[in-house]
C-alpha positions in Angstrom: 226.9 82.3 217.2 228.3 79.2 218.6 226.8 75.6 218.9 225.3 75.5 222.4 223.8 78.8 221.5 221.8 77.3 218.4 221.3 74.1 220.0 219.6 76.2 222.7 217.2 77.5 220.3 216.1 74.1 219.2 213.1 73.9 221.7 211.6 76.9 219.6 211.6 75.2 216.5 208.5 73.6 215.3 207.8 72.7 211.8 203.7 71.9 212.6 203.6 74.9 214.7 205.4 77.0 211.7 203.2 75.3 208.9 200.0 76.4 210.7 200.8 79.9 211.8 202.9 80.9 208.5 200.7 78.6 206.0 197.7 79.4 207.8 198.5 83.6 207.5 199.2 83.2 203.8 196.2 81.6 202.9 194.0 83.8 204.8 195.5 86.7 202.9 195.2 85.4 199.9 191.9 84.5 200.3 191.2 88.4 201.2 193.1 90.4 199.3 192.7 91.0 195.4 195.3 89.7 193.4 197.0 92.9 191.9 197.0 94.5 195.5 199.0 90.9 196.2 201.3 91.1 193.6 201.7 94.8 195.1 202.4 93.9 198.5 205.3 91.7 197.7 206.7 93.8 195.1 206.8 97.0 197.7 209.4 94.4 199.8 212.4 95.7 197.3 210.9 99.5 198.5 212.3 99.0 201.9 216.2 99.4 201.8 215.9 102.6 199.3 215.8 106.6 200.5 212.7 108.0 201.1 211.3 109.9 197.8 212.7 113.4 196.9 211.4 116.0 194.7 214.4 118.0 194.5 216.5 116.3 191.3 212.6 116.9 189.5 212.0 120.6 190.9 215.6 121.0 189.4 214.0 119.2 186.1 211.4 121.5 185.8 213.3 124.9 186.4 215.4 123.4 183.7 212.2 123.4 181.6 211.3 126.3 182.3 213.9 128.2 180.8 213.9 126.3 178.0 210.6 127.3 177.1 211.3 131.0 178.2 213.7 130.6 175.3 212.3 128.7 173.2 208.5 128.1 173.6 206.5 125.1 175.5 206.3 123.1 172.2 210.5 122.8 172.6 209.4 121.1 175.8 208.1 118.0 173.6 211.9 116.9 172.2 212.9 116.6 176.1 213.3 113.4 178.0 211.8 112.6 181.3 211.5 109.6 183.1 209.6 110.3 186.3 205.4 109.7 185.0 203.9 112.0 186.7 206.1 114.8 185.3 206.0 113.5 181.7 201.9 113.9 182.3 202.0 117.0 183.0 204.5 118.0 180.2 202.8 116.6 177.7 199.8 118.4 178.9 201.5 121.9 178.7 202.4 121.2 175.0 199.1 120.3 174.1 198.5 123.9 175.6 196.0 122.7 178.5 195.5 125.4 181.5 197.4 125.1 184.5 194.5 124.3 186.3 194.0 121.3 183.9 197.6 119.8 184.5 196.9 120.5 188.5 194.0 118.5 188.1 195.9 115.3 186.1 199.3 115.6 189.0 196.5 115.9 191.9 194.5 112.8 190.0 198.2 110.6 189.3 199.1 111.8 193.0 196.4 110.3 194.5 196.2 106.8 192.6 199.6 106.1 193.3 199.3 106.7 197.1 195.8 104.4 196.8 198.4 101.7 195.1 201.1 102.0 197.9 198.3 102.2 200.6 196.9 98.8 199.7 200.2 97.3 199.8 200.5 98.2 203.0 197.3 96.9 203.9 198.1 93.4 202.6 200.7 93.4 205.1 198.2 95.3 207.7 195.9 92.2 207.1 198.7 89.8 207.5 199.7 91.5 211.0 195.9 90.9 212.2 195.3 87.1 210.5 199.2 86.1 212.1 197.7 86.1 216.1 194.4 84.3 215.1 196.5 81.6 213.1 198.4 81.2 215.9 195.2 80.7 218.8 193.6 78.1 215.9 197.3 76.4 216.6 196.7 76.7 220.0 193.2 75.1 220.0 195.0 72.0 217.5 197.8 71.4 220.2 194.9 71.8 223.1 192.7 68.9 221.3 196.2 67.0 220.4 197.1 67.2 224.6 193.4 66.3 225.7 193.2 63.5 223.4 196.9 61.6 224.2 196.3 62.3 227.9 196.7 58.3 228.3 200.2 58.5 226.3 202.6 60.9 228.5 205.6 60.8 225.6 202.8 62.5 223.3 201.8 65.2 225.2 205.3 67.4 224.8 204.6 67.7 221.4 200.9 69.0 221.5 201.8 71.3 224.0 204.9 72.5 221.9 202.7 72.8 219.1 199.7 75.0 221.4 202.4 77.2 222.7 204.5 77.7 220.0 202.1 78.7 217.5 201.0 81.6 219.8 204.8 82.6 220.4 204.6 82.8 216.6 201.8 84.4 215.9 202.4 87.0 217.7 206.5 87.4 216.4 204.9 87.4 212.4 202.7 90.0 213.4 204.6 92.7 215.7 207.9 92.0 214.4 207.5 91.0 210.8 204.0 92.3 209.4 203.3 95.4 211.4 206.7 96.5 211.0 206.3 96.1 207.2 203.1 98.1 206.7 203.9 101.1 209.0 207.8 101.7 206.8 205.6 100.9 203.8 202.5 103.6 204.4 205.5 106.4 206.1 207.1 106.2 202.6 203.2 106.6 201.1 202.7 109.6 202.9 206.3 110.9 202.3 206.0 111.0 198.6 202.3 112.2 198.8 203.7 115.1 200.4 206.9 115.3 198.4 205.2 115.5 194.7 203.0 118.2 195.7 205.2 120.4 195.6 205.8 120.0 191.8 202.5 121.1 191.3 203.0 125.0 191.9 205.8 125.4 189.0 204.3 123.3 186.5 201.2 125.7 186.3 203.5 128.8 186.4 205.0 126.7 183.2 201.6 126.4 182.0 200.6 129.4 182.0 203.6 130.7 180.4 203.1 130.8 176.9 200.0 132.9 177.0 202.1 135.0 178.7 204.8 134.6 176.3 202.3 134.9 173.3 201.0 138.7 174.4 204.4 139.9 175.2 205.3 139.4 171.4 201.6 140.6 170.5 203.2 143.8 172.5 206.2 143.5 170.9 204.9 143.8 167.4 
């Protein structure tokens, strides 16, 4: 971008205007929000730039599994190594031999707290999209009482009524194009994975239920 096309930008710029909309937000959501659903919020900003969640790579995992303890037995399943949580849970839970509706129950139970956690993440940034507009008609109000009360000194009145219009312009930019935009990617990529990880649920209570099976085919057997 060249000079005159920065320098033309200049009249937007205002430092009062940015502290009260911007500073203004923040402390309003802070003031709101609890501080592990905080913490969340800003950590879920490194979420943005990576691919939407996919069960394949684990529904490969578990078929894996599953012939491994077609050969082997469920308790062969405890020597393996598996890094997503959820599937490690429910693992672990075949081993110790629970039913397939209890390791349903514990995915459904993990499923759902983890959505709650990425849902109020969003929300932080859902609150900040709503607070962003009202910090910016409290700037308005400021620059009004600035203009009303310098009416007698012309060279002050630009600057109040930079300040009252600016802070609007930037409410409303934090909030549609900043916030908003946040939350909605944010809660899409909730939703996505809700609907991704349920679909581990079906084969890892047909591997639950596999060693009773596996135990009266040998009871047949011998």
């Amino acid at each position: 971008m060249d000079l005159p096309s920065l320098a033309g930008l200049a009249p937007f710029v205002d430092p009062l205007a940015l502290a009260i909309v911007g500073g203004g937000t923040v402390v309003a959501v802070v003031l709101r929000t609890k501080l592990t659903d905080l913490a969340r919020g800003i950590a879920a900003l490194r979420t943005l730039g990576r691919r939407l969640f996919d069960a394949g790579p684990l529904l490969t995992q578990i078929a894996a599994l599953e012939r491994i303890a077609r050969r082997h037995g469920v308790l062969a399943l405890d020597r393996t190594v598996i890094g997503d949580p959820d599937l490690a849970q429910a693992i672990a839970l075949v081993v110790d031999g629970k039913s397939p509706e209890a390791v349903a129950a514990a995915l459904h139970a993990a499923r759902t707290a983890r959505f709650e956690r990425h849902a109020a993440a969003a929300d932080m940034w859902t609150a900040a999209a709503e607070l962003a507009p009202s910090m910016g008609m409290i700037g308005t109000l400021i620059g009004l009482v600035e203009m009303f009360t310098a009416m007698r000194d012309p060279a002050a009145i630009g600057g109040a009524m930079a300040v009252a219009l600016l802070t609007t312009l930037y409410g409303a930019i934090l909030a549609s194009l900043v916030a908003l935009p946040i939350a909605a990617r944010l809660r899409r990529q909730a939703r996505q994975e809700l609907l991704a990880r349920a679909r581990i649920e079906p084969p890892l209570m047909a591997l639950a239920a596999l060693e009773p099976v596996r135990a009266n085919l040998h009871e047949i057997a011998a």
